[in-house]
Every structure is written in structure tokens, then in C-alpha cells.
C-alpha positions as CSV (number, residue, x, y, z in Angstrom):
1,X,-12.4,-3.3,-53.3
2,X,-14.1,-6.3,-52.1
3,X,-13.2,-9.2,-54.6
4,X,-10.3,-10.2,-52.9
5,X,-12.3,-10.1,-49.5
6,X,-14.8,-12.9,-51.0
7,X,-11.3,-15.2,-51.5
8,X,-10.7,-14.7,-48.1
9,X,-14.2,-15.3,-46.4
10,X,-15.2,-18.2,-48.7
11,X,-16.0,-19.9,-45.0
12,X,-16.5,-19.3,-41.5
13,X,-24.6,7.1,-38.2
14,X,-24.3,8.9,-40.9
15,X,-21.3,10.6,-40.4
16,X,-19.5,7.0,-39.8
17,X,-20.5,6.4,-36.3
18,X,-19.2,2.8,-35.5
19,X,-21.9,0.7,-33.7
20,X,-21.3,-1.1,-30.7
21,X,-23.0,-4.5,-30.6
22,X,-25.5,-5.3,-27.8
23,X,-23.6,-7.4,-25.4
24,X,-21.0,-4.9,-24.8
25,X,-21.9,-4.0,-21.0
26,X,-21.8,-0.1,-20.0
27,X,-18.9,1.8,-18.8
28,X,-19.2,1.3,-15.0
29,X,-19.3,4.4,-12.4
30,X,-15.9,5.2,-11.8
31,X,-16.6,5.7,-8.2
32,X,-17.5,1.9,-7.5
33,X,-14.7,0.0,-5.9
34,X,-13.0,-2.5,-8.3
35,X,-12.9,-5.9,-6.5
36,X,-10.8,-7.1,-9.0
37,X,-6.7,-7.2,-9.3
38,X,-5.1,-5.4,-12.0
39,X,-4.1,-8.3,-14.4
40,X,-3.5,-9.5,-17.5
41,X,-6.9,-11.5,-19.2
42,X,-4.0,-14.8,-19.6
43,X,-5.3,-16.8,-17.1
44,X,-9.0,-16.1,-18.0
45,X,-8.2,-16.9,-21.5
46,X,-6.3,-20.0,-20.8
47,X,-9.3,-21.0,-18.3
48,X,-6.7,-20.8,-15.4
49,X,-7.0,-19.7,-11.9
50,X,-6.8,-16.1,-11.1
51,X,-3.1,-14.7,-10.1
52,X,-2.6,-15.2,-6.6
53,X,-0.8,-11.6,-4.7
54,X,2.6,-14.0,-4.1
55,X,6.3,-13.2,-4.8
56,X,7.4,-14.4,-8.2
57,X,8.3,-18.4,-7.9
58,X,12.2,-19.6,-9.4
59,X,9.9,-21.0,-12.1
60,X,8.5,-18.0,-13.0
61,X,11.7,-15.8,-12.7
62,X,12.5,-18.7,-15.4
63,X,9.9,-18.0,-17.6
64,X,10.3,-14.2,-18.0
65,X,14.3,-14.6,-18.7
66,X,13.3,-17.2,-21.4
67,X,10.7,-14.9,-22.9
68,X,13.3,-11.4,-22.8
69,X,15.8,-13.5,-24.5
70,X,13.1,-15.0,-27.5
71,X,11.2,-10.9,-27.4
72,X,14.8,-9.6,-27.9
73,X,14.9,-10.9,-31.5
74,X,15.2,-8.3,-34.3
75,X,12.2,-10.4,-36.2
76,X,9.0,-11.7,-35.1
77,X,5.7,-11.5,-36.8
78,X,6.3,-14.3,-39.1
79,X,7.1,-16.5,-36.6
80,X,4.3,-15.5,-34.1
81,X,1.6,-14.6,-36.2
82,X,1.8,-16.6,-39.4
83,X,-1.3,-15.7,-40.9
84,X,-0.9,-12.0,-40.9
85,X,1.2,-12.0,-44.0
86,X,-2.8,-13.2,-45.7
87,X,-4.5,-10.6,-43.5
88,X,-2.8,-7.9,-42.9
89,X,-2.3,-6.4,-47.1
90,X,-6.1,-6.7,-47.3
91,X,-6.9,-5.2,-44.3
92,X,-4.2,-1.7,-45.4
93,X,-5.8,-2.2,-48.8
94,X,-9.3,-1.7,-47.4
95,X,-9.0,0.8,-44.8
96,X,-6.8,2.8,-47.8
97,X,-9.1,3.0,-50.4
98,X,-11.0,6.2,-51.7
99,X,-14.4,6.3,-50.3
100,X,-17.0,5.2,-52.7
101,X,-20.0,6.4,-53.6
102,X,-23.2,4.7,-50.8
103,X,-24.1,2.9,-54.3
104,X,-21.0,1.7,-55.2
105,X,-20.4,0.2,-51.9
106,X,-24.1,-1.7,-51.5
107,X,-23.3,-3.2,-54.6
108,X,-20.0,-4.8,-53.5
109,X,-21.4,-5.6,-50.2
110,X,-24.4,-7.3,-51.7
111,X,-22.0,-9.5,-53.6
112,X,-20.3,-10.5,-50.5
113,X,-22.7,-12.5,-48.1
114,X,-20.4,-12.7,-45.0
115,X,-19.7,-8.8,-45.2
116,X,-22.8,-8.2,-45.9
117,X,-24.2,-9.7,-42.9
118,X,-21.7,-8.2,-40.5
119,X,-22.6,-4.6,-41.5
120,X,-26.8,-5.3,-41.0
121,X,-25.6,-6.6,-37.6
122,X,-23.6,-3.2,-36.7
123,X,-26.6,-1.5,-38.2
124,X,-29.2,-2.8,-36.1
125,X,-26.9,-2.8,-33.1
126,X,-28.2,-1.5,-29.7
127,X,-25.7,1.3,-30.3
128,X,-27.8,2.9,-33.0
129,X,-31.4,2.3,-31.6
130,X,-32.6,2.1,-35.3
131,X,-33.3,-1.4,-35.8
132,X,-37.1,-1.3,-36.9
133,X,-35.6,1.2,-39.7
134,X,-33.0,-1.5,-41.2
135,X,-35.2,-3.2,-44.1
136,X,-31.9,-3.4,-46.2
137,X,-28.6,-3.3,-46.8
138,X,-28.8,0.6,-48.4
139,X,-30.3,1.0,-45.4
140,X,-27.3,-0.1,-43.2
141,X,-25.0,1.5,-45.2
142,X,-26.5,4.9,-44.4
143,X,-26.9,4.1,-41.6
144,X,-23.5,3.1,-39.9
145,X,-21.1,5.2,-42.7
146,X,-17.8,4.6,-44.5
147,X,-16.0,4.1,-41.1
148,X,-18.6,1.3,-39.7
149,X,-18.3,-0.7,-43.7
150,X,-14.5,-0.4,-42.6
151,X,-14.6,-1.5,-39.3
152,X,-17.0,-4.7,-40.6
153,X,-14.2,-5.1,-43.2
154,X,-11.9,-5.3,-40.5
155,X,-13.2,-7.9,-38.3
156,X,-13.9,-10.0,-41.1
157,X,-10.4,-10.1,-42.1
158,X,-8.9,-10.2,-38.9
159,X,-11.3,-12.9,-37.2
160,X,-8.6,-15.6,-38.8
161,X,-5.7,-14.8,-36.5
162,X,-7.4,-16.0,-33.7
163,X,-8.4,-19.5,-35.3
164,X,-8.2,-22.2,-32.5
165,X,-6.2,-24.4,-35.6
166,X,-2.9,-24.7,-33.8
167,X,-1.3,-26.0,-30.3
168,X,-0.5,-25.4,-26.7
169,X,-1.5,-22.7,-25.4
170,X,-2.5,-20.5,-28.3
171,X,-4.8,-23.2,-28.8
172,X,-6.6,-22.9,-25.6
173,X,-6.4,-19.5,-25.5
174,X,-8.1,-19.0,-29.4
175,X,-12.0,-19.5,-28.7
176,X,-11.8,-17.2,-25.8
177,X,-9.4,-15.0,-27.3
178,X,-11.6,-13.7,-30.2
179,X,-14.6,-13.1,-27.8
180,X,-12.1,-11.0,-25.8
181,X,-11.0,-9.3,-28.6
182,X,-14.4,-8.2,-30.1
183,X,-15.3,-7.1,-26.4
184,X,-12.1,-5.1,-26.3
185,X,-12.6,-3.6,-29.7
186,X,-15.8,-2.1,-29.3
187,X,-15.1,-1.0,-26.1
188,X,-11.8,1.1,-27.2
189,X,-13.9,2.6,-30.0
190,X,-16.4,4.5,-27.4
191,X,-13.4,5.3,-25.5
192,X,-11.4,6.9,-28.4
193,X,-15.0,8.4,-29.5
194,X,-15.5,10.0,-26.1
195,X,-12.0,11.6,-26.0
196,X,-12.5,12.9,-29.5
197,X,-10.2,10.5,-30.9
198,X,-11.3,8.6,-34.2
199,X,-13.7,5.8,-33.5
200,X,-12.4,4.1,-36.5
201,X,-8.5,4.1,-35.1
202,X,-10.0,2.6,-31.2
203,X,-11.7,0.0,-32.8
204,X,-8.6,-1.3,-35.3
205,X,-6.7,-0.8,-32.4
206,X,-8.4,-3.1,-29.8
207,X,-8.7,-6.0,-32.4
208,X,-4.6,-5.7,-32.9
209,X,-3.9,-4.9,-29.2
210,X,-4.8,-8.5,-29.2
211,X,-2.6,-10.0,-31.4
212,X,-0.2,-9.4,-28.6
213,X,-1.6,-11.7,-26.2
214,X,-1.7,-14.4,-29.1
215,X,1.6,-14.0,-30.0
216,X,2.7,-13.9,-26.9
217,X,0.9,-17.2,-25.5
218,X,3.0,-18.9,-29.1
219,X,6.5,-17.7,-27.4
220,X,5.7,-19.3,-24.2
221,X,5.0,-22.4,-26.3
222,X,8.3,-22.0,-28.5
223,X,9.8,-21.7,-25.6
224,X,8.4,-24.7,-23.5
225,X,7.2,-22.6,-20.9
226,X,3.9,-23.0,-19.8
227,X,3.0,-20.9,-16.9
228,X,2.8,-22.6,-13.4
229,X,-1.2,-22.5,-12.1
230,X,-2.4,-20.2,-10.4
231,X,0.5,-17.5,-10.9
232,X,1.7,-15.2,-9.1
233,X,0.2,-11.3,-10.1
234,X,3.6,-9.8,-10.4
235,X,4.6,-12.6,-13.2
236,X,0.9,-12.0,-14.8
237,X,1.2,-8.4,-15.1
238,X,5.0,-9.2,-16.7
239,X,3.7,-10.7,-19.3
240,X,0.9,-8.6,-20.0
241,X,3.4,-6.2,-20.7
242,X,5.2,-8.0,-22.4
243,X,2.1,-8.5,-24.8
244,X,1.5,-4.8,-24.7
245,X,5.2,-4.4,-26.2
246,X,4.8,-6.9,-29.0
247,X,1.3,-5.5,-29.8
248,X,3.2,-2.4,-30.3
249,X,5.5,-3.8,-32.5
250,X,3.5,-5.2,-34.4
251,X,1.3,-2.3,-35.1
252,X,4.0,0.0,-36.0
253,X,5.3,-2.4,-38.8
254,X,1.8,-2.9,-40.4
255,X,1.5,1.4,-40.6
256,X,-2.1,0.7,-40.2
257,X,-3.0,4.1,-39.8
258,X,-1.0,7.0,-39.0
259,X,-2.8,7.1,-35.0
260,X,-2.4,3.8,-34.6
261,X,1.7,3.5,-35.6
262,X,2.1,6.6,-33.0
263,X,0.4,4.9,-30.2
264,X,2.8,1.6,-31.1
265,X,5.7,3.6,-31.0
266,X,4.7,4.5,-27.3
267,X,3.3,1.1,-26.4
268,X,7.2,0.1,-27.3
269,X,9.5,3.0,-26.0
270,X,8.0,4.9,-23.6
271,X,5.5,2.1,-21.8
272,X,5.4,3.5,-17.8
273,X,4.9,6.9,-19.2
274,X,1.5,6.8,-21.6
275,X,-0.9,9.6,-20.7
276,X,-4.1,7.9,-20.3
277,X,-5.9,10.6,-22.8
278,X,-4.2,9.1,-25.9
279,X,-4.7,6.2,-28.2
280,X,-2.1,4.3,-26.7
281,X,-3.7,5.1,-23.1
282,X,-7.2,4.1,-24.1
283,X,-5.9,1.0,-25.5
284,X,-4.5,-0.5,-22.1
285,X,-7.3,1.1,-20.2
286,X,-9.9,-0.8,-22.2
287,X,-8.3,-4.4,-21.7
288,X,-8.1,-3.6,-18.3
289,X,-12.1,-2.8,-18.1
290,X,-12.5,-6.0,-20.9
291,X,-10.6,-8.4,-18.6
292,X,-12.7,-7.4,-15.4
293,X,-15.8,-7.7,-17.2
294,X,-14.8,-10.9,-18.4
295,X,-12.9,-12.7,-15.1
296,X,-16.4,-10.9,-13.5
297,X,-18.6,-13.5,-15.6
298,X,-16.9,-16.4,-15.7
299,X,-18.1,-18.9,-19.5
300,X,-19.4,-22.4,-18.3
301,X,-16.4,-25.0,-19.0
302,X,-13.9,-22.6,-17.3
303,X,-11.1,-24.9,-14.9
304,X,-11.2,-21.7,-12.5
């Protein structure tokens, strides 16, 4: 299960509870006033200015025409996300396996440094208030289940689709866009969790909600079309989504799992109508909480 995991990463509960690292601030109370917009995290990721409440510019009007006509295409993950064709198989050969024995899968971790490390730090996360009990990596495994080994597995695999190796935007966006994405994932997995939905599902499904926004930045940069600082709201919340959409598509051709291809197929047909109870609800409701968080607490180096 985990030998070709080790080619990939050569560099840099019981009852499968998924930990939530320590960083990841509480839900807040609902009754609190939001002083943020509604918006897309773009221009936080691209270290831009917040959207302005304007009426969409010619340039921007531009912009969105240019990115229906490239979105309209019948084929786009290879051309958008180049490195999912290496990640993606791995990931479905993973999250598809038989569950193994708590033996089994201690050996294969223990042969495996980078995994092995990621599933002690879900283990003595502040989600499971257990740390003085993790002496070892048996330990962990007990101690976050089969569905927190997966969802280490998974953010392994997937942390190379957000490498800042490339150009343009995608480029600026990538160092912020993996913090965001983490963030979002861990979030949507207590939110799926608390409707009753699978932990597992809200966690694999904030990481690839992501890939969205990444593949979205790279059609702005196909298409020459960097955005015009600080936007306007109306052309932020376009293209976020737009992201949303090609998340979707995305998601239903890599059949993940079978939660997560149902929430893409309503992410893609039947956007303006998604009842916030579902997968596909908690999705955009956690980037929404993940992007005022994050536009709340600005990193040092930011332009804004």
C-alpha cells in the first residue's frame, strides 16, 4: 500500500476520528456580525487588496468573457493541473484499499518517514487532547484510525499540486494556497462530522475544493488576464465561482469517493441551489469561514 507512496515523498479516535491540528481557530458564534464581504480568498492568496463594493470595470467584463470561453472547453485537467495525472491514481489507490490489520499498517508507516511523521502530528493534535499518551507510532495509529492514516495519506500526496514551481499567478498564489488549503480541509471535516456526514469525505473534499482556485488562477494566466488591483466584489465573487465549478469538475472525474463525485455533480449543475446541509454545502461554507479567518489575519509580506 505504501511503496509507491515512498517514490513519491522521497523529498519535501478509535473509531477513525480525523484530528484537527492546533492552529485551526474555533467555529465562531453565529450571532456575531461578520465584518467581512462575502468573497473569494483570490486576492488574499495573490497578496492583493481586498475587493472594493464597485460595478464591474470594461476590464473586468473582459476578463470573465475570456475565462467562459477557455472554462467552456470539453478538457481541462491536464492542462490546468499537470501534476494530478502523478497524484491523483495514488491517492484512489489509497483511500481504496482493504483496511489492514493496526499491525500491518505500523509496519508500512514505520517504513515511510514522511507519513510517518504526519500521522504522530494528527495524533497528538489538539483535537484529540491525548498527546502525553503518544510514545509511538502504534500508539497513533490507535489512536487517530483507518480514516485519520487516510487522511495523512492524502495530504501527503496532494501537498504537490500546490508547489510554488511554476509562473504568474499560480506562482504567487502557491505558498499561500497550501496554508489555505490545510485550513479549509480541516475545517470542512468538523463540519461534515457535525452534520453526520463522513469526516473522511469533508476533509478529501476541502483539499480538492482547492484545486479549483489553482486551476483557476493558471487560466487567467493562459489567458493573459491578470486581474486589475483592487477588484471589484461582483468580479471576485465571479470567479470564485467559477473556481467552485471547476473544483467540481474535477472531482467528479477523479470518482474519489462516491460522496464526494455527488457533491461535484451539484457544485457543476445545480450551483445557486445547494442546500447548505450537504457535502457540497459544507464545502463552500467552509472556504467562506477559511477566507475570513484568513483576510482577518493578515501573513507579514502581504501588499494589502
Amino acid at each position: 500500500m505504501f511503496g509507491w507512496l515512498r517514490r513519491l515523498t522521497r523529498k519535501p479516535d478509535p473509531a477513525g476520528r480525523l484530528a484537527a491540528p492546533p492552529h485551526v481557530a474555533s467555529p465562531p458564534d453565529t450571532d456575531a456580525p461578520d465584518p467581512l464581504p462575502v468573497c473569494s480568498p483570490l486576492s488574499w492568496l495573490l497578496q492583493a487588496p481586498a475587493p472594493r463594493a464597485v460595478a464591474l470595470s470594461p476590464e473586468e467584463r473582459r476578463i470573465l468573457q475570456a475565462v467562459d470561453t477557455f472554462l467552456a472547453r470539453e478538457s481541462l485537467s491536464p492542462q490546468l493541473l499537470p501534476r494530478a495525472p502523478a497524484v491523483i491514481p495514488p491517492l484512489l489507490h489509497a483511500l481504496r484499499q482493504p483496511e489492514p490489520s493496526r499491525k500491518a499498517v505500523v509496519e508500512r508507516l514505520s517504513k515511510d518517514l514522511v507519513l510517518a511523521t504526519e500521522v504522530l502530528r494528527l495524533a497528538r493534535s489538539a483535537y484529540h487532547l491525548t498527546s502525553s499518551q503518544i510514545a509511538s507510532l502504534d500508539d497513533a495509529v490507535t489512536v487517530v484510525g483507518d480514516s485519520g492514516v487516510k487522511a495523512a495519506i492524502a495530504r501527503v500526496l496532494l501537498r504537490p499540486m500546490f508547489d510554488p514551481r511554476t509562473s504568474g499567478l499560480a506562482a504567487i498564489a502557491a505558498p499561500r494556497g497550501w496554508s489555505f488549503a490545510e485550513r479549509q480541509a480541516d475545517r470542512c471535516a468538523q463540519m461534515a462530522a457535525d452534520a453526520g456526514l463522513d469526516r473522511l469525505d469533508g476533509f478529501l473534499g476541502g483539499m480538492l475544493h482547492a484545486t479549483g482556485r489553482t486551476a483557476l488562477l493558471r487560466v487567467l494566466d493562459l489567458c493573459d488576464a491578470a486581474p486589475p488591483w483592487p477588484c471589484s466584489l461582483a468580479f471576485d465573487q465571479t470567479l470564485g465561482q467559477q473556481s467552485t465549478r471547476l473544483a467540481g469538475r474535477f472531482m467528479a472525474e477523479w470518482d474519489v469517493t462516491p460522496g464526494l463525485t455527488l457533491a461535484a455533480s451539484v457544485l457543476v449543475d445545480t450551483p445557486d441551489l445547494i442546500d447548505p446541509t450537504t457535502l457540497a454545502g459544507i464545502l463552500l461554507e467552509s472556504e467562506r469561514q477559511t477566507t475570513r479567518d484568513m483576510m482577518g489575519t493578515p501573513i507579514p509580506g502581504s501588499r494589502r
